[in-house]
C-alpha positions in Angstrom: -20.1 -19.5 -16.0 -22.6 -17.0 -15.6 -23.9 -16.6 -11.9 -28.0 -17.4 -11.5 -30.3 -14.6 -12.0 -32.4 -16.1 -9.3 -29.6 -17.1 -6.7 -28.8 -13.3 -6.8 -32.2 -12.1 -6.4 -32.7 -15.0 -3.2 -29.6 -13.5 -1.9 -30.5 -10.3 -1.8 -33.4 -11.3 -0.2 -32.2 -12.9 2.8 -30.1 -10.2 3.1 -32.5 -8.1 3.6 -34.8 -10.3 6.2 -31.5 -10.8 8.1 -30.8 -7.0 8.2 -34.2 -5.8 9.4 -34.5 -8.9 11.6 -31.1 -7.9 13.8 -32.9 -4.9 14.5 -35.8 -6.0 15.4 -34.2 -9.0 17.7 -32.2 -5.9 19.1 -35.0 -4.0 20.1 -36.5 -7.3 21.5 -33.1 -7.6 23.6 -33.6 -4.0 25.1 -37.7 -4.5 25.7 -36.5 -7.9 27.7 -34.2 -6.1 29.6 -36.6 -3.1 30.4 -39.2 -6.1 31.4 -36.5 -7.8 33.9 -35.8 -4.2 35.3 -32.1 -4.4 34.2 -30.2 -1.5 32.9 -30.1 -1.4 28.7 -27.3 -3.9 27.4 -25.8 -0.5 26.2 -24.6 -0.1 29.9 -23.3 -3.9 30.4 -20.3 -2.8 27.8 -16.9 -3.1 29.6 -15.7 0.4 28.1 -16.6 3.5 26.8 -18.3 3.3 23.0 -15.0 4.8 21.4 -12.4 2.4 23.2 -14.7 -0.4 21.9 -14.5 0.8 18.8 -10.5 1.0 19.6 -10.4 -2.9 20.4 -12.8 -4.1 17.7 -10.3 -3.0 15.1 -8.0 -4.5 16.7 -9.3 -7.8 17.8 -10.0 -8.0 13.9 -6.2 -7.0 12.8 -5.2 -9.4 15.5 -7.7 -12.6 15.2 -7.1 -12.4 11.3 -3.6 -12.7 12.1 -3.9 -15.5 14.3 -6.0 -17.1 12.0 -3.4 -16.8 8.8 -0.7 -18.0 11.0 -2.2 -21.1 11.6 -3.4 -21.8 8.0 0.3 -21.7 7.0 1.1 -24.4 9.1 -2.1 -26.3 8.1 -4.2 -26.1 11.7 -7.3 -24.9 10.4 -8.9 -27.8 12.6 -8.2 -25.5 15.6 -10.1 -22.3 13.8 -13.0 -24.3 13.2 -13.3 -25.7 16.8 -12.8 -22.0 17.8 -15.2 -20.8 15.3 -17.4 -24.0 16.6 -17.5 -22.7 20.2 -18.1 -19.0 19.9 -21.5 -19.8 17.5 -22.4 -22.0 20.7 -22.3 -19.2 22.8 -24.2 -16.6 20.4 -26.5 -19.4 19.7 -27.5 -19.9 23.5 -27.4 -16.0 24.1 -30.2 -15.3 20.8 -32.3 -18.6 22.2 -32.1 -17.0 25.8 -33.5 -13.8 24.2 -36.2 -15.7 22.7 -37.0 -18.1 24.8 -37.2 -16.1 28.1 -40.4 -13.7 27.3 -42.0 -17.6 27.3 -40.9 -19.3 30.5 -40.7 -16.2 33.5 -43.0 -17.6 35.4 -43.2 -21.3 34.9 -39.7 -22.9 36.2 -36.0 -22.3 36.9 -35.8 -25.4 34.1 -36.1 -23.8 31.5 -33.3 -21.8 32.0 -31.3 -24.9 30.9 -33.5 -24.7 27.4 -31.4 -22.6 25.5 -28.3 -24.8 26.0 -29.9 -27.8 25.0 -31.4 -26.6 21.8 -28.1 -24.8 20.4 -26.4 -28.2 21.5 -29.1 -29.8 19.1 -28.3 -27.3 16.6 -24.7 -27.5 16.4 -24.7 -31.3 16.4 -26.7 -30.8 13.4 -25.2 -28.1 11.7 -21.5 -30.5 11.7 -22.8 -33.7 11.3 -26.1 -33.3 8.9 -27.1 -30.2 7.7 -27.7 -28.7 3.8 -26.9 -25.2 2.7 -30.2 -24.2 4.2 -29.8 -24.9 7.7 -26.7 -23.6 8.1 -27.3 -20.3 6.2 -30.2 -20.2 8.5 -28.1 -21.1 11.5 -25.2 -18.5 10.5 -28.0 -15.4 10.2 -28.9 -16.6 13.6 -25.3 -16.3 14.8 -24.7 -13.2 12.8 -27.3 -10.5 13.8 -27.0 -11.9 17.5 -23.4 -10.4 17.2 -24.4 -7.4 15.8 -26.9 -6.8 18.0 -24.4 -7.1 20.7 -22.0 -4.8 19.0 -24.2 -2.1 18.2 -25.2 -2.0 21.9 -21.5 -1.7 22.6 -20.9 1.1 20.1 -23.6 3.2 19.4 -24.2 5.1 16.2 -21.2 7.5 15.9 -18.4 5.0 16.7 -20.8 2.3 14.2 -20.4 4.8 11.2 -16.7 5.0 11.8 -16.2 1.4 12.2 -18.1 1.0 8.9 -16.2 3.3 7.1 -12.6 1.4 8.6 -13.9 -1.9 7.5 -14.8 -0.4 4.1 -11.2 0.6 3.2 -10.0 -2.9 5.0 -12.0 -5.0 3.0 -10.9 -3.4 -0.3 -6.8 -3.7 0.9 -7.6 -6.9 2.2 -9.1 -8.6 -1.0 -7.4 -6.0 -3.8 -3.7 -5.1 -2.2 -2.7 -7.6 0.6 -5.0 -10.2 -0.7 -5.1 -12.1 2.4 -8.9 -12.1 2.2 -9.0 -14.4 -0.2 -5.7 -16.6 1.6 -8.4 -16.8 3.9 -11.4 -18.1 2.1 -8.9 -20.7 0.2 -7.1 -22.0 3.5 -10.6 -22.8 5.3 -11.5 -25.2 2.6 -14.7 -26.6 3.5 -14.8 -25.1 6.9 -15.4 -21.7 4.8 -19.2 -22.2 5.6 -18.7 -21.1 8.9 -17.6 -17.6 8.3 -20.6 -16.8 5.6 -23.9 -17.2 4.0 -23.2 -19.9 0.3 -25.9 -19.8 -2.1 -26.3 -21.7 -5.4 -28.3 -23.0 -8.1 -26.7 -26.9 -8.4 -25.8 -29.2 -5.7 -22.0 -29.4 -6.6 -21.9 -25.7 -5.9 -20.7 -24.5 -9.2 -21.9 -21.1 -9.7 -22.1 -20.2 -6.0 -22.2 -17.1 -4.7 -20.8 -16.3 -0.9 -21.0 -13.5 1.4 -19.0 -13.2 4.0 -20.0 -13.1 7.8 -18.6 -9.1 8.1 -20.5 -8.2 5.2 -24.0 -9.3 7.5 -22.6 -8.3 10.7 -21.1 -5.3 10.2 -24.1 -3.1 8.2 -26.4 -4.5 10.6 -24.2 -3.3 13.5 -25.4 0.0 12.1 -28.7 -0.2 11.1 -29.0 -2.1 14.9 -27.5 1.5 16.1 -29.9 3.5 13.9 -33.1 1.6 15.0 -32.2 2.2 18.9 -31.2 5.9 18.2 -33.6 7.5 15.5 -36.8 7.1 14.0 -37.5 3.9 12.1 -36.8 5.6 8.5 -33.3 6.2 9.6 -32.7 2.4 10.0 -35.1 1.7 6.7 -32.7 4.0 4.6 -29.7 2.5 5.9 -30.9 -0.8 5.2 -32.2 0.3 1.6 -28.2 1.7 1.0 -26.6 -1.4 2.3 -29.0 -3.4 -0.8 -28.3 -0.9 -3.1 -24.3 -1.0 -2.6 -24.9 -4.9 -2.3 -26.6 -5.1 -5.6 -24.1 -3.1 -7.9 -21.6 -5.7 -7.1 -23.4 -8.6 -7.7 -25.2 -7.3 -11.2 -21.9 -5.6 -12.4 -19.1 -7.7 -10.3 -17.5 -10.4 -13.0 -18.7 -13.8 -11.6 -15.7 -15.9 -10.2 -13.5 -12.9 -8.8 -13.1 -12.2 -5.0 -14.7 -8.7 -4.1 -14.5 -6.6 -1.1 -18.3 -6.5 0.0 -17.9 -4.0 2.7 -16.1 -1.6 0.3 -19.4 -1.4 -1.7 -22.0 -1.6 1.1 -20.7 0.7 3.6 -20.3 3.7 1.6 -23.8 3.4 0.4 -24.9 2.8 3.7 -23.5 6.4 5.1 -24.6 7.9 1.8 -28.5 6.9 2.5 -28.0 7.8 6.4 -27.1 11.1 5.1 -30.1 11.4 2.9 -32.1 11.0 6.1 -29.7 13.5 8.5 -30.6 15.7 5.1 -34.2 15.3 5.3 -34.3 16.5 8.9 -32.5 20.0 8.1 -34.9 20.4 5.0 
């Protein structure tokens, strides 16, 4: 079946409001932490931006690992729960960042605030929530992480990770395939790792895009943003849609693709327009 015109096109929207808005809730992070007097959260990273790099890649070769080892023996309960607690915590760290600009100077209370809402949230997400709320809930959780990341990294060692996770994704999907072992041994806990749209309720015809494929272009526009004029961040931004786009009008609906594989090349390509325009 032919995917929705229109799912596509809403798709591509959100991705791009969740893309510019990880920058912008990273530039909020970094004005919040000039206003409390603290150094940038670039300086709170435990290791030097090339050693994170180092241990991002492999945290991912290692968690994904984890992760397939206890699909096979049918424990995907425990990867939920874990997946369950770590969007608490991101949850309570965006809601701090939003939250604290509005209570300085009135209590020590509402400190407790973020806690209680992403308790709220979370009970909702599991228990009662449509595709809508937890899309919304997942962009939450996924641009807090890449603002976090990009303040770890930086924009050199974020255009190298892009360029690793390009090439993972495509053996991941295309030559190991253990992307799509993955996606399958979730089941329905698959909504946790991505953003699901689609046109009927049952589903059919959905389109899904994984968590990396948000987290990890925003890592670099995030990085761009901090580092270089705004166009720089605009461009990459404008590369990550355009790579997105020529898999979703020309990708055959139903087959597993690499995302990253499209999206982080073009994303590099339009960042080089911009280093171009600056020699020019």
């Amino acid at each position: 079946m032919k995917t929705d015109k229109a799912t596509v096109v809403l798709l591509l929207l959100v991705f791009v409001l969740t893309l510019a808005s990880s920058a912008l809730f990273t530039l909020k992070t970094e004005q919040l932490y000039t206003y409390l007097g603290l150094s940038s959260p670039a300086s709170a990273a435990p290791f030097p931006p090339f050693l994170e790099l180092v241990y991002i890649v492999g945290g991912i070769l290692v968690f994904t690992g984890i992760i397939l080892l206890l699909i096979r023996y049918g424990l995907t309960k425990i990867i939920v729960g874990f997946f369950a607690v770590i969007s608490f915590l991101v949850l309570v760290q965006f809601l701090d960042v939003v939250f604290s600009p509005l209570f300085f100077e009135i209590s020590d209370l509402f400190s407790l605030l973020p806690f209680i809402v992403a308790i709220f949230m979370m009970v909702y997400y599991f228990k009662y929530a449509g595709l809508p709320f937890r899309n919304f809930t997942n962009i939450i959780i996924f641009l807090t992480i890449a603002s976090i990341v990009s303040f770890a990294l930086g924009v050199v060692p974020s255009l190298i990770l892009i360029g690793i996770i390009a090439v993972y994704d495509y053996i991941a999907v295309f030559v190991t395939k253990h992307m799509i072992t993955l996606a399958k041994g979730l089941g329905n806990g698959v909504f946790l790792g991505g953003l699901i749209f689609a046109a009927k309720k049952a589903l059919r015809g959905r389109i899904m895009l994984g968590g990396g494929d948000v987290v990890f272009p925003a890592v670099l526009i995030d990085a761009l943003y901090l580092n270089y004029p705004p166009i720089a961040a605009v461009l990459s931004i404008i590369g990550a849609v355009v790579g997105l786009s020529v898999l979703l009008f020309f990708g055959k609906h139903g087959k597993a693709y690499p995302a990253m594989t499209f999206i982080g090349p073009a994303q590099i390509g339009f960042f080089g327009i911009y280093l171009l325009t600056t020699i020019i």
